[in-house]
C-alpha positions in Angstrom: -1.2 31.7 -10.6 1.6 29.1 -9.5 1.3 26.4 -12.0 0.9 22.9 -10.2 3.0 20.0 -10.7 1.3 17.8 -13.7 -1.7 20.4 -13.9 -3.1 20.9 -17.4 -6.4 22.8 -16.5 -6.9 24.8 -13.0 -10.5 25.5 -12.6 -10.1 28.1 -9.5 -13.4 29.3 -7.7 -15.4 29.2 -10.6 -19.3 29.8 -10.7 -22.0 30.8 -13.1 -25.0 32.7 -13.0 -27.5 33.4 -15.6 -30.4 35.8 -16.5 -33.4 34.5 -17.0 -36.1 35.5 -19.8 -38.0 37.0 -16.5 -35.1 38.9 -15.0 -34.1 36.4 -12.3 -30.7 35.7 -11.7 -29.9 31.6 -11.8 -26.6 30.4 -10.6 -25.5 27.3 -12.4 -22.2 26.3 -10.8 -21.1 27.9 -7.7 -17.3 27.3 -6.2 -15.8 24.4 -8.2 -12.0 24.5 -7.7 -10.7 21.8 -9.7 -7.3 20.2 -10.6 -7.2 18.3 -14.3 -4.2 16.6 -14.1 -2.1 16.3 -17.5 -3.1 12.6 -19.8 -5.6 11.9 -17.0 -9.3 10.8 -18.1 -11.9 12.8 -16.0 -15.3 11.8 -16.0 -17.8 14.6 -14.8 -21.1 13.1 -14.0 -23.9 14.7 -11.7 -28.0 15.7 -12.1 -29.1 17.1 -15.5 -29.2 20.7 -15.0 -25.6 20.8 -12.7 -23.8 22.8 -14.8 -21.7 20.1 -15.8 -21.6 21.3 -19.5 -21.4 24.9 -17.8 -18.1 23.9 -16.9 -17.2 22.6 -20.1 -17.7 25.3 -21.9 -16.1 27.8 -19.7 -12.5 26.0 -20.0 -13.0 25.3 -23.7 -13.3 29.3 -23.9 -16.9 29.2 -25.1 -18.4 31.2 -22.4 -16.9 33.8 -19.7 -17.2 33.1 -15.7 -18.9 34.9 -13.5 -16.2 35.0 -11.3 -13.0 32.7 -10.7 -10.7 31.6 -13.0 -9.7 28.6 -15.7 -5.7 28.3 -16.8 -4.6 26.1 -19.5 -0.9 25.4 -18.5 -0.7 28.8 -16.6 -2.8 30.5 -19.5 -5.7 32.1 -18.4 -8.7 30.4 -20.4 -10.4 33.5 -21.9 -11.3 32.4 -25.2 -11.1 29.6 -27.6 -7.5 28.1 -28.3 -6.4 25.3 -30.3 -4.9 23.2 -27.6 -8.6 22.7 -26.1 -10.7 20.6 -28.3 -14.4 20.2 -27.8 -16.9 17.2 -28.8 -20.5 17.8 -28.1 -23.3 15.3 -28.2 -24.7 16.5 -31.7 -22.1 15.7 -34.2 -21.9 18.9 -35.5 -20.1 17.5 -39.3 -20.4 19.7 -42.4 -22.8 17.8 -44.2 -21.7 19.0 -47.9 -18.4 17.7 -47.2 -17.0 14.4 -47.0 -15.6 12.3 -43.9 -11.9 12.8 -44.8 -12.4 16.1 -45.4 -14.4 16.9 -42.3 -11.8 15.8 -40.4 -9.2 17.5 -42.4 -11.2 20.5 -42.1 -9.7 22.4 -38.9 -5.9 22.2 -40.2 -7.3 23.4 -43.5 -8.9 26.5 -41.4 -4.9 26.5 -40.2 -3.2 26.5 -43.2 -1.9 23.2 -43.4 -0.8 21.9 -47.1 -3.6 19.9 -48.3 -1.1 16.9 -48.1 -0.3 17.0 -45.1 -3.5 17.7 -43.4 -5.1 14.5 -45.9 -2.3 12.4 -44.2 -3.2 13.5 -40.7 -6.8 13.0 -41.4 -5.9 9.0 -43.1 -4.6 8.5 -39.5 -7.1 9.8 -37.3 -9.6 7.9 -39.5 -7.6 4.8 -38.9 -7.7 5.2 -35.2 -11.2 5.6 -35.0 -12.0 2.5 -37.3 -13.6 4.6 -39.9 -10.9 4.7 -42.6 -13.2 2.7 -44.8 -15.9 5.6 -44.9 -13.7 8.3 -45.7 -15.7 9.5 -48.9 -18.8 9.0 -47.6 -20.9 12.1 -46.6 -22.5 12.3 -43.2 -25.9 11.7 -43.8 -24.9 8.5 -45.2 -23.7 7.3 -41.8 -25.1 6.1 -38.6 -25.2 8.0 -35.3 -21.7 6.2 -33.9 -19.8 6.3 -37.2 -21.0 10.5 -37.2 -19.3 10.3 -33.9 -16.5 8.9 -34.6 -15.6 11.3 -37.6 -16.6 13.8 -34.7 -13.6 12.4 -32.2 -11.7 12.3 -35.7 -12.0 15.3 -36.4 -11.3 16.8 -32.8 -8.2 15.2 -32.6 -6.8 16.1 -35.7 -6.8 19.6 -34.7 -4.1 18.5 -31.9 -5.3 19.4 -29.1 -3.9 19.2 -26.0 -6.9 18.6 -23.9 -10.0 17.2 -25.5 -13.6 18.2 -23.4 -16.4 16.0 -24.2 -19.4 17.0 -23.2 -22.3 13.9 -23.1 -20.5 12.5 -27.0 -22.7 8.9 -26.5 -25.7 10.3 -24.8 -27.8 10.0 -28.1 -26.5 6.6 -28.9 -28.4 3.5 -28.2 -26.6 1.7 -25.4 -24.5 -1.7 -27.3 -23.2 1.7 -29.8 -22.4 3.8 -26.8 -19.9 0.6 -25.1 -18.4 0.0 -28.6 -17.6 3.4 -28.5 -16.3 3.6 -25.0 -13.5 1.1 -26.2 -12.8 3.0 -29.3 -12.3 6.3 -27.4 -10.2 4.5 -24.3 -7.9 3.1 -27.3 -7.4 6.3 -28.4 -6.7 7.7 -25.3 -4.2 4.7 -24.2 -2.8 5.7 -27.8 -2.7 9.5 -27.5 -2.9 10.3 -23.8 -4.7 13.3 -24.4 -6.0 15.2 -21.8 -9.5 13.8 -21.4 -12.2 15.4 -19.5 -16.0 14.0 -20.1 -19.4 14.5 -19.0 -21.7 12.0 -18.7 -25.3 11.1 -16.7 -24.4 7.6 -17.1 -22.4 6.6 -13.7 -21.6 3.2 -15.6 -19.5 5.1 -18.3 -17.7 6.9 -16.0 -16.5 4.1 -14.0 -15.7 2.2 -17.1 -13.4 5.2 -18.5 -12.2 7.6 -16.1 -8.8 7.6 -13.9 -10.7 10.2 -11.7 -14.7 10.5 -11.2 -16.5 14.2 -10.2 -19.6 13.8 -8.2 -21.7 16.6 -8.6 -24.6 18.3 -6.8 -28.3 19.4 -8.3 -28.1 22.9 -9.0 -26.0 25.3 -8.3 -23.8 22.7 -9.4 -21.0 22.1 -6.4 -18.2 19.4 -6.4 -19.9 16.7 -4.1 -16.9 14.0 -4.4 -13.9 13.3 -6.1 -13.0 9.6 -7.0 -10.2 8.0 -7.8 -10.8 4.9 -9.9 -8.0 2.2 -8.9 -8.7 -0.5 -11.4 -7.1 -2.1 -13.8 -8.1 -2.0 -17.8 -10.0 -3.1 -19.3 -12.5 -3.2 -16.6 -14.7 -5.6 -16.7 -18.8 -4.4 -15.8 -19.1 -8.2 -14.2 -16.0 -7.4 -11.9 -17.3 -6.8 -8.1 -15.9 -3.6 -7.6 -16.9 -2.0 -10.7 -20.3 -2.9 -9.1 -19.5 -1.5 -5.9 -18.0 1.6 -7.4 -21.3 2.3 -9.6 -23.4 1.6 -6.7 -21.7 4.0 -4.6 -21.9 6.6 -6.5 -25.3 6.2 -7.3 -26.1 6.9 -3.2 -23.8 9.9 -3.7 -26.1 11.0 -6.3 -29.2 10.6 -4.4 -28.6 13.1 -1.7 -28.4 15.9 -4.0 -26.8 18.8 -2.6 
């Protein structure tokens, strides 16, 4: 595969299909061909049941296709790496260990000197405004402070791409837009690779550089959108409006 000018990920042809309990054969995702271009924000949003997390977990290495292919820079995707970072929606901490050194976990797992990978996690911690907590243990924290240790702890593995799949769906909704800033911050900070899924059209149009528009299952690439507005975007501003609404419409033809 020719490697594409600024491409990070090439998702090429991809689909999906399961086994059911009952024998039946259930495809998820069905033909997404997909450029993620490198330090862009990607928001995936589409129909629960899409395969939007499908995809996800294909490029992170977590599953095998049915057929077509994912590269990371070139590399074909066939199993976990450390350059593709993954944050689900559960926070997934070790509870018998504290915040600093659930984020200092993954460089530990690496071989890092416990010095260095404490002075990584102090930083990380820092950028996620949870420096404060840092010898707390998880179940002494709130769902969006668990989440940030999560993001924490993601990036502090250095990845090159970090895949998000749903990280503020279980957060009630004034947590979920403090959260949004944090993570753009970071981003604007880091320019990692982002690539997120979401139901929530609203957070997509507030994050991403670039919005997928998904089908209902098999989950197809409807639209792509390119988000040409200026941060921080403001929810009041017209075209955020229009944007949100549009995509909405998009959402309510299904396939």
């Amino acid at each position: 595969m020719n490697h594409v000018n600024g491409e990070i990920i090439g998702i090429r042809q991809l689909s999906k299909e399961y086994t059911t309990e009952k024998g039946e054969q259930l495809l998820a995702v069905d033909d997404i061909t997909l450029t993620i271009p490198e330090k862009s924000f990607t928001c995936i949003v589409g129909p629960s049941g899409c395969g939007k997390s499908t995809i996800l977990r294909i490029a992170a290495g977590l599953e095998a296709a049915s057929s077509g292919t994912v590269h990371y820079r070139s590399n074909l995707v066939v199993k976990p790496c450390g350059e593709i970072g993954l944050v689900f929606q559960e926070y997934s901490l070790f509870p018998w260990l504290t915040v600093i050194d659930n984020v200092a976990a993954g460089p530990a797992f690496s071989g890092v000197s416990k010095s260095e990978r404490i002075k990584d996690a102090l930083v990380h911690l820092r950028m996620v405004n949870m420096l404060e907590f840092k010898d707390a243990y998880p179940h002494e924290l709130s769902g969006g402070m668990r989440q940030r240790v999560a993001i924490a702890r993601a990036l502090a593995n250095k990845p090159d791409v970090l895949l998000m799949d749903e990280p503020f769906g279980a957060l009630d909704a004034h947590t979920r837009i403090l959260l949004q800033r944090e993570l753009l911050k970071v981003w604007q900070l880091t320019r990692k690779t982002i690539v997120l899924v979401t139901h929530s059209v609203d957070e997509a149009v507030y994050l991403a550089d670039r919005i997928i528009v998904m089908s209902n299952r098999p989950g197809r690439i409807r639209t792509v959108l390119e988000v040409e507005m200026d941060r921080p975007r403001s929810r009041a501003n017209l075209q955020f409006g229009q944007l949100t609404d549009s995509i909405l419409k998009e959402l309510e033809y299904g396939n």
